[in-house]
VOPAGU-2260 file (C-alpha; in pm, 1 decimal, decimal comma):
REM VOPAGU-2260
SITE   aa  ch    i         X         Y         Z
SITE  UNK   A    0    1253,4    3611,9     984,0
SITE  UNK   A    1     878,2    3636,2    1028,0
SITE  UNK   A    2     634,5    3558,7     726,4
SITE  UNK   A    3     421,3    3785,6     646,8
SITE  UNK   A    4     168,7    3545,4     466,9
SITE  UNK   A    5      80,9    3173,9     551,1
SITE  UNK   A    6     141,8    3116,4     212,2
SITE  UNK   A    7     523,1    3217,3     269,9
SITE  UNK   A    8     561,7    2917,9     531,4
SITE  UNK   A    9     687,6    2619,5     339,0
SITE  UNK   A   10     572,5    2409,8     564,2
SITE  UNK   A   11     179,5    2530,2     506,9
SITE  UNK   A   12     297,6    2499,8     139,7
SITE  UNK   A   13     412,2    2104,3     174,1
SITE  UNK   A   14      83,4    2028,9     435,2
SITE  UNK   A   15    -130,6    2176,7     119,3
SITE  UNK   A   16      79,0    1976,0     -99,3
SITE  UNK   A   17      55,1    1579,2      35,2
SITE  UNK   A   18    -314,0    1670,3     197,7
SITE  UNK   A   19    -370,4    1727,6    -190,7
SITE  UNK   A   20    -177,7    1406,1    -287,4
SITE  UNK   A   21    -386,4    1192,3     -38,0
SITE  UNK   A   22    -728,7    1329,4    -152,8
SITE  UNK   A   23    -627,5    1167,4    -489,5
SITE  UNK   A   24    -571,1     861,1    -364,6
SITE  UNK   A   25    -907,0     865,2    -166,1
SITE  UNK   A   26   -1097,0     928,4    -522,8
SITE  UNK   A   27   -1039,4     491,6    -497,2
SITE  UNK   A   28   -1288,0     270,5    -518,3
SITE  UNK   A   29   -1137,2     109,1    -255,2
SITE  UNK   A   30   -1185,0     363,7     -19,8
SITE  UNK   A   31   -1512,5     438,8     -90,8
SITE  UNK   A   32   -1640,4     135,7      16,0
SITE  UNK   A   33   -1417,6     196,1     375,2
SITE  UNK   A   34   -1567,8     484,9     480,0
SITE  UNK   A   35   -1441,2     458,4     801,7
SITE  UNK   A   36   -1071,5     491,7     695,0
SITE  UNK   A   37   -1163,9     764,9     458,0
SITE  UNK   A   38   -1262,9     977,3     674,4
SITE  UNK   A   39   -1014,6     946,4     908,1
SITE  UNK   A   40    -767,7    1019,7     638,8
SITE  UNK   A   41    -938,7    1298,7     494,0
SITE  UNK   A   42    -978,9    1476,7     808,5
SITE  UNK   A   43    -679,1    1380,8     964,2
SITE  UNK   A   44    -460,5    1521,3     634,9
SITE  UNK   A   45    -665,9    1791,1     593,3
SITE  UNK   A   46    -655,0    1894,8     950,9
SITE  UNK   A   47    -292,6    1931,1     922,3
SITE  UNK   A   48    -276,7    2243,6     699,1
SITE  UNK   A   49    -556,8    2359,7     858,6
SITE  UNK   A   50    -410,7    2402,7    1183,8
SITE  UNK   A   51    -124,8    2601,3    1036,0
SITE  UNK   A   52    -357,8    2853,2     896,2
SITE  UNK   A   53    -557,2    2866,4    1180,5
SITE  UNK   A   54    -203,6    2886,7    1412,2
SITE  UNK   A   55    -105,2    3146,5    1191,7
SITE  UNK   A   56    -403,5    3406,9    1225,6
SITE  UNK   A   57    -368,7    3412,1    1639,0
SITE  UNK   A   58    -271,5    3688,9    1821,6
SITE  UNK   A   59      66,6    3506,3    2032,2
SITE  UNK   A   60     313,0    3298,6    1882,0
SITE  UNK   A   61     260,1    3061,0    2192,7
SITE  UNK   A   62     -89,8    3008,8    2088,3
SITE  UNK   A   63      -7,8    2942,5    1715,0
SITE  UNK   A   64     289,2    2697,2    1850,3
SITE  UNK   A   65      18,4    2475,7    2032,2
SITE  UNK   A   66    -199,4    2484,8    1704,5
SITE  UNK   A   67     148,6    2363,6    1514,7
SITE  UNK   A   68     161,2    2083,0    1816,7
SITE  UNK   A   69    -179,6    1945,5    1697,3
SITE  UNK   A   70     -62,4    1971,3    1351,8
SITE  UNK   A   71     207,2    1764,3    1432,7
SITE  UNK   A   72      13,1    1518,3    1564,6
SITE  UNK   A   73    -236,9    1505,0    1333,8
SITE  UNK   A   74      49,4    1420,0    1030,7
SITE  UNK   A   75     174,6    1142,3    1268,7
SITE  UNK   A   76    -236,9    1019,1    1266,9
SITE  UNK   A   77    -227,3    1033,3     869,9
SITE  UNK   A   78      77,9     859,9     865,5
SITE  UNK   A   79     -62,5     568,8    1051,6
SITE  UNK   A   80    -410,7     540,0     850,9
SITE  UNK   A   81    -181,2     534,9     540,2
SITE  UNK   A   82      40,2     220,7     716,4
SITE  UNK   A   83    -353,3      59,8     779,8
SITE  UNK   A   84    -399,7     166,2     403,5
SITE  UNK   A   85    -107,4     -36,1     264,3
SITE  UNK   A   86    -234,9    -299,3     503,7
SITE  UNK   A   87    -561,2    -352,6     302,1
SITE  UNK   A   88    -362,6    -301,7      13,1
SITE  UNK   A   89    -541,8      -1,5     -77,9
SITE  UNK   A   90    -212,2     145,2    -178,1
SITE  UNK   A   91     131,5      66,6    -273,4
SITE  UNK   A   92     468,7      -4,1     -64,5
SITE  UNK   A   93     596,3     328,8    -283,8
SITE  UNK   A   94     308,5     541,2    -253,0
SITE  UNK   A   95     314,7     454,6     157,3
SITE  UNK   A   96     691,4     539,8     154,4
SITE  UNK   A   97     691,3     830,4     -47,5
SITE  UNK   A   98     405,3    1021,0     149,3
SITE  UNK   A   99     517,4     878,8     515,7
SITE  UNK   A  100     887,3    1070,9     390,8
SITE  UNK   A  101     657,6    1389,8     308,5
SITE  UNK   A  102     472,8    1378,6     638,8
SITE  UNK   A  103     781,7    1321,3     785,5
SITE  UNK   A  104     932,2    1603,3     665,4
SITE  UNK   A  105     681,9    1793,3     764,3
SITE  UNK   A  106     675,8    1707,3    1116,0
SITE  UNK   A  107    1040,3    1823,1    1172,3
SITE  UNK   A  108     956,8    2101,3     972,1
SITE  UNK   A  109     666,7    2152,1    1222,5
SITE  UNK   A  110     911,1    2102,1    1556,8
SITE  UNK   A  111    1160,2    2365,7    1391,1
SITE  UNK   A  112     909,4    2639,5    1339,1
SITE  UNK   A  113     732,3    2549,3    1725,9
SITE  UNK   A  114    1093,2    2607,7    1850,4
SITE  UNK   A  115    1119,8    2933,9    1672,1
SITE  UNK   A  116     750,0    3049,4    1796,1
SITE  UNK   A  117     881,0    2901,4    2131,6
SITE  UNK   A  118    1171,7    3138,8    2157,4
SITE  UNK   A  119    1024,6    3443,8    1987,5
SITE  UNK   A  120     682,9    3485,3    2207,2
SITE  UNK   A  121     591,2    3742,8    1997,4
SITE  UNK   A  122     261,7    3868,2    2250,3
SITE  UNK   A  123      48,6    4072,1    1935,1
SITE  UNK   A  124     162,1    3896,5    1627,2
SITE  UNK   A  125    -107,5    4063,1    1388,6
């Protein structure tokens, strides 16, 4: 089945989601005065559901499957500046667990649809 939105791929819809629940937890003091790690998380959640948006408006499904690869990767790169998060203690053992599980998700989620685009090829997807 091909979407016929970005908003109809649950896993945009769960990217948008945690990328949303992270920027909360950047609106800490604590991060503010570690810039460094807040804009590494920032970017690197936002950048997740970005790429999915930006994989789903090109013309070949092999194209949009490399942009879900860099998603991928960059919701393994959030999950690790969470881990350094929980490390300074800028957020709890739950909070860490509960948004590495979403992230998580998403990356399989992520592997499924790359397999799909994979298989499809789909040459003018617009």
């Amino acid at each position: 089945m091909r979407a016929a939105s970005l908003e109809e791929l649950q896993v945009y819809q769960k990217a948008l989601s945690v990328a949303h629940e992270v920027s909360a937890l950047l609106k800490r003091s604590c991060f503010r005065r570690d810039l460094r790690l807040y804009d590494q998380l920032a970017a690197s959640s936002d950048a997740c559901a970005s790429l999915i948006s930006d994989g789903f408006a090109q013309s070949t499904d092999r194209f949009f499957a490399q942009l879900c690869y860099r998603s991928k990767g960059e919701a393994k790169e959030t999950r690790t500046h969470l881990i350094i998060a929980k490390g300074r203690d800028y957020i709890t053992e739950s909070e860490l667990d509960a948004l590495c599980a979403k992230y998580e998700e998403i990356e399989r989620m992520l592997t499924s649809l790359i397999h799909y685009l994979e298989r499809s090829d789909w040459k003018r997807r617009g």
